[in-house]
C-alpha positions as CSV (number, residue, x, y, z in Angstrom):
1,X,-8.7,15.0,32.6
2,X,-8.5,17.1,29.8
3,X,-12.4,19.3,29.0
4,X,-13.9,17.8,26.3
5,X,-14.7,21.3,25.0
6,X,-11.2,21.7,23.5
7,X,-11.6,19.0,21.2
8,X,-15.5,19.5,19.7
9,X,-15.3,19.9,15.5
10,X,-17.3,22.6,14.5
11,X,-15.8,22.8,10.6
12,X,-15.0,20.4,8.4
13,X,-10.9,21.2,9.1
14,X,-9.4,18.6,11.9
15,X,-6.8,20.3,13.7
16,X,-2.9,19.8,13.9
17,X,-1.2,18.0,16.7
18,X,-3.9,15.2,17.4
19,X,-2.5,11.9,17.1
20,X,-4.7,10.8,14.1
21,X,-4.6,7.7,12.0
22,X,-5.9,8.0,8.5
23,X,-6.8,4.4,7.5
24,X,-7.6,3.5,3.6
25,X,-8.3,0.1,2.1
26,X,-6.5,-1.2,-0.9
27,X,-7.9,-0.9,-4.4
28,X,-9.9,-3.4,-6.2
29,X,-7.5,-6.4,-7.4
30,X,-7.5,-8.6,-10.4
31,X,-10.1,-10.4,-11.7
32,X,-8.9,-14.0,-11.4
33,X,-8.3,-13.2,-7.5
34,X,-11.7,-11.9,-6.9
35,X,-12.9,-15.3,-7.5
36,X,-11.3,-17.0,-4.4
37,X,-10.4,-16.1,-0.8
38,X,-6.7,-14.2,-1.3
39,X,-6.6,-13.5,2.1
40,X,-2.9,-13.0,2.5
41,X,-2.0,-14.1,-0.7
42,X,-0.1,-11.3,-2.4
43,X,-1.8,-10.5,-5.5
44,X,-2.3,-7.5,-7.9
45,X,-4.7,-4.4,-8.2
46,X,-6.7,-4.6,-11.0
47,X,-5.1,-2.6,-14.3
48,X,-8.7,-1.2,-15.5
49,X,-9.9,-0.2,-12.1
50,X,-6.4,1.4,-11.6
51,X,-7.4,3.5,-15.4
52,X,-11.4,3.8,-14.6
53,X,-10.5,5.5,-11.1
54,X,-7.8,7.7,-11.3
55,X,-10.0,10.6,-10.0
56,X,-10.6,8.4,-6.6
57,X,-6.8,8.9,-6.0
58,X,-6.5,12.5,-6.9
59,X,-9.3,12.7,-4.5
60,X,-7.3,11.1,-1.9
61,X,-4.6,12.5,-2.0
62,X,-6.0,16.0,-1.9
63,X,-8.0,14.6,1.3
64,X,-5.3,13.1,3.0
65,X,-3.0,15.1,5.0
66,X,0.9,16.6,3.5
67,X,2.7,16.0,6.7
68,X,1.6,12.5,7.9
69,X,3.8,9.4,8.2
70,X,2.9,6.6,5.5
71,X,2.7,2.9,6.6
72,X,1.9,0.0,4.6
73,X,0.6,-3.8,4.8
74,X,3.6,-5.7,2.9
75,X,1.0,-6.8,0.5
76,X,1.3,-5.4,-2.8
77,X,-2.0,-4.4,-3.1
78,X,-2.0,-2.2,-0.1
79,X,1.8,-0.4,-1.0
80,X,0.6,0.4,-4.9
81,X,-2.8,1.7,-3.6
82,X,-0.8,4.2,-1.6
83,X,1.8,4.9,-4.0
84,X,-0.9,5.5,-6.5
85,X,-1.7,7.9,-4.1
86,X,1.1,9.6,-3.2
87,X,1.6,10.2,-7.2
88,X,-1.8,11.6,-8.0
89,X,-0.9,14.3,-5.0
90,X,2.7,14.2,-5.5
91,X,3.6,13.3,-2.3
92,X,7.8,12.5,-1.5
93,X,6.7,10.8,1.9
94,X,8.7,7.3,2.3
95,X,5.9,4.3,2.8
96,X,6.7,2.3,6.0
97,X,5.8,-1.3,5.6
98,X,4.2,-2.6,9.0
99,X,3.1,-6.4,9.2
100,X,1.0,-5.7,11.5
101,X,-1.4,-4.1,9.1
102,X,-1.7,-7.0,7.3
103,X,-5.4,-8.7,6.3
104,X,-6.6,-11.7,8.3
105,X,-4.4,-15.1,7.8
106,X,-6.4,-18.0,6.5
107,X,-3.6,-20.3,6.1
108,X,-4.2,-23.5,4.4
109,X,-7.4,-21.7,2.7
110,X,-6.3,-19.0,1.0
111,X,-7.0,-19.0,-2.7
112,X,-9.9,-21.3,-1.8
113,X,-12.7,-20.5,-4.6
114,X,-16.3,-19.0,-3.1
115,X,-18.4,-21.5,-3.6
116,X,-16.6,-24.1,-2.3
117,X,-15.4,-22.1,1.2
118,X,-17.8,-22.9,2.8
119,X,-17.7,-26.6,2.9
120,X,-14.4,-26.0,4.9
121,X,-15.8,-23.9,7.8
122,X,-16.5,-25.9,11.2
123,X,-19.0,-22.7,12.8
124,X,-21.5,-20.9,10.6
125,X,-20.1,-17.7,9.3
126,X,-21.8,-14.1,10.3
127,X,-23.6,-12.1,7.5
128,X,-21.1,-9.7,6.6
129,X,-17.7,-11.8,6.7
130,X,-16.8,-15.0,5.2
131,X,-15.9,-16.8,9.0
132,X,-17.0,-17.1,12.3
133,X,-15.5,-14.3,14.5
134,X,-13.2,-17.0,16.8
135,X,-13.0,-19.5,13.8
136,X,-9.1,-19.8,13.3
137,X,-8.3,-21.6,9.6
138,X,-5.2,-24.4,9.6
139,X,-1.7,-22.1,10.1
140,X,-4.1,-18.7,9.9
141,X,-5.5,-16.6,12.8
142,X,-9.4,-16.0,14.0
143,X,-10.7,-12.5,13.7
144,X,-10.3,-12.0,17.1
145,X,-6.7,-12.4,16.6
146,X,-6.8,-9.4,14.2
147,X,-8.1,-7.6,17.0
148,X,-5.3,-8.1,19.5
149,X,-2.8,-7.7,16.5
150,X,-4.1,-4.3,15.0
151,X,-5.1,-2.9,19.0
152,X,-1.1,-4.0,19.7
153,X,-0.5,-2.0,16.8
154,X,-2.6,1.6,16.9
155,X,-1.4,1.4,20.8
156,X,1.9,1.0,20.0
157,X,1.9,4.0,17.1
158,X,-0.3,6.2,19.0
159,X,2.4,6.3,21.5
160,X,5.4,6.3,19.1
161,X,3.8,9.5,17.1
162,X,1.8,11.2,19.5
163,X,0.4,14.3,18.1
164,X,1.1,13.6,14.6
165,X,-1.0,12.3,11.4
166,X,-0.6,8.6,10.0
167,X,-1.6,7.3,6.6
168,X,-2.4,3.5,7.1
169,X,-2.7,1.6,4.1
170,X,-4.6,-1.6,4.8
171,X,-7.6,-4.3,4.4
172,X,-10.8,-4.2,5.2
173,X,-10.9,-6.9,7.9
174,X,-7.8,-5.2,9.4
175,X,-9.6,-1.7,9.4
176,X,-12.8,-3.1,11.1
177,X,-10.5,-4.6,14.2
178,X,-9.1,-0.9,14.0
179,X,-12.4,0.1,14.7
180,X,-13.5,-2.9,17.1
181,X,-10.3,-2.4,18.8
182,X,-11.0,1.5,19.6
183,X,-15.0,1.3,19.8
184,X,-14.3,-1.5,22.4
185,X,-16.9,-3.5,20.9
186,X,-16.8,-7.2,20.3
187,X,-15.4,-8.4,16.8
188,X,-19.1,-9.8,15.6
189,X,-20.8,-6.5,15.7
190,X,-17.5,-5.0,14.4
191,X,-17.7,-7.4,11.4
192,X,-21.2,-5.6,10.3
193,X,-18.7,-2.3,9.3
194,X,-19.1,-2.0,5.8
195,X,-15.2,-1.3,4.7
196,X,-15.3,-0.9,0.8
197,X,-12.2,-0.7,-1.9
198,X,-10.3,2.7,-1.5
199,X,-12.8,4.2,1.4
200,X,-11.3,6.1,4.5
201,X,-11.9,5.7,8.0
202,X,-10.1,8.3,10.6
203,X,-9.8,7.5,14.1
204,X,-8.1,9.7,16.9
205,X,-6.5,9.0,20.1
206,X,-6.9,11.8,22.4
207,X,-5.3,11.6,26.2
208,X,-5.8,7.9,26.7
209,X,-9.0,7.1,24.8
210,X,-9.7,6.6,21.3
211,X,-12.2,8.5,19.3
212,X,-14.0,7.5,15.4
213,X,-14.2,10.3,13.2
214,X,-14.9,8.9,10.0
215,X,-15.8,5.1,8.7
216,X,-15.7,4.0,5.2
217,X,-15.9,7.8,3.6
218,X,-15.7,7.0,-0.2
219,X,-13.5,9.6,-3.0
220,X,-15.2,11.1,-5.3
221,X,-14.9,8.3,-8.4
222,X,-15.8,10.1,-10.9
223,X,-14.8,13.6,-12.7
224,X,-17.2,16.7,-11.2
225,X,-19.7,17.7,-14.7
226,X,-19.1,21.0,-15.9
């Protein structure tokens, strides 16, 4: 049982040789796919937002650690986020893709427009996401299959690179089942995590249980005045 006294922050400085995970959500994407449910549909960042927030990736990069190992959802909009990135801190570091980092599946309803998804839904959806935690769309998976996919996942790297930092580039349904999955709470009060474009959540796992260090900490967006 290891004495929870070694492992207390007292500075803002996390230490080396905790097996961390550094989770970020993708950038804003383009306009035309904001208007639907993309769910796994593979589209763009947005150009302008990519421009207008250039100082949210310097920030990033300068918060993010030098040594970690890089994964990536195989959507594009997850890789370029952390490319983006890796160039703003000149980072070398290969990016990993991992499928299992990949948003929710809604299958036959991806691309479905807003104001007609909810015609399609058989239970009433939660406040803070767009379906019912166990709702599972035609060929797509419930929320709570997220869960079992990411928890599979952070097990299964926690145990492959124990002691070492990893930068996850992800979604923010994805990242809330990161946290469900190491809060052990269920997936509806998960879902009331507010995971927003380019924020950072950090969670640790430390002898055998998981700890939360930081959810949804935003860059700086904008250039510090003089």
């Amino acid at each position: 049982m290891p004495d929870p006294q070694e492992h207390f922050l007292d500075g803002p400085d996390l230490p080396a040789g905790v097996t961390r995970f550094w989770l970020v959500r993708h950038a804003i994407v383009e306009e035309a796919a904001r208007q639907t449910m993309y769910g796994t549909l593979d589209v763009p960042l947005c150009p302008q937002h990519l421009r207008s927030q250039k100082p949210a990736y310097e920030a990033l990069a300068r918060r993010l650690p030098r040594k970690a190992t890089w994964f990536s959802s195989p959507l594009q909009r997850a890789r370029d986020t952390g490319l983006t990135i890796q160039k703003a801190g000149n980072f070398s570091t290969p990016m990993r893709i991992d499928p299992a980092f990949i948003e929710q599946s809604i299958g036959q309803w991806n691309g479905t427009p807003h104001d007609t998804f909810p015609s399609l839904l058989r239970k009433p959806a939660p406040p803070f996401w767009s379906i019912a935690a166990d709702e599972r769309p035609p060929e797509g998976e419930s929320m709570v299959d997220v869960r079992q996919r990411i928890g599979l996942a952070l097990e299964s790297h926690a145990r492959q690179n124990a002691g070492k930092d990893m930068v996850i580039l992800s979604h923010g349904g994805a990242i809330r089942m990161a946290l469900a999955h190491c809060l052990d709470i269920p997936v509806e009060t998960a879902l009331r995590f507010c995971i927003q474009n380019l924020s950072l959540s950090i969670i640790e796992h430390i002898a055998g249980h998981w700890r939360i260090v930081a959810i949804n900490e935003l860059p700086a967006f904008h250039e510090p005045a003089e």
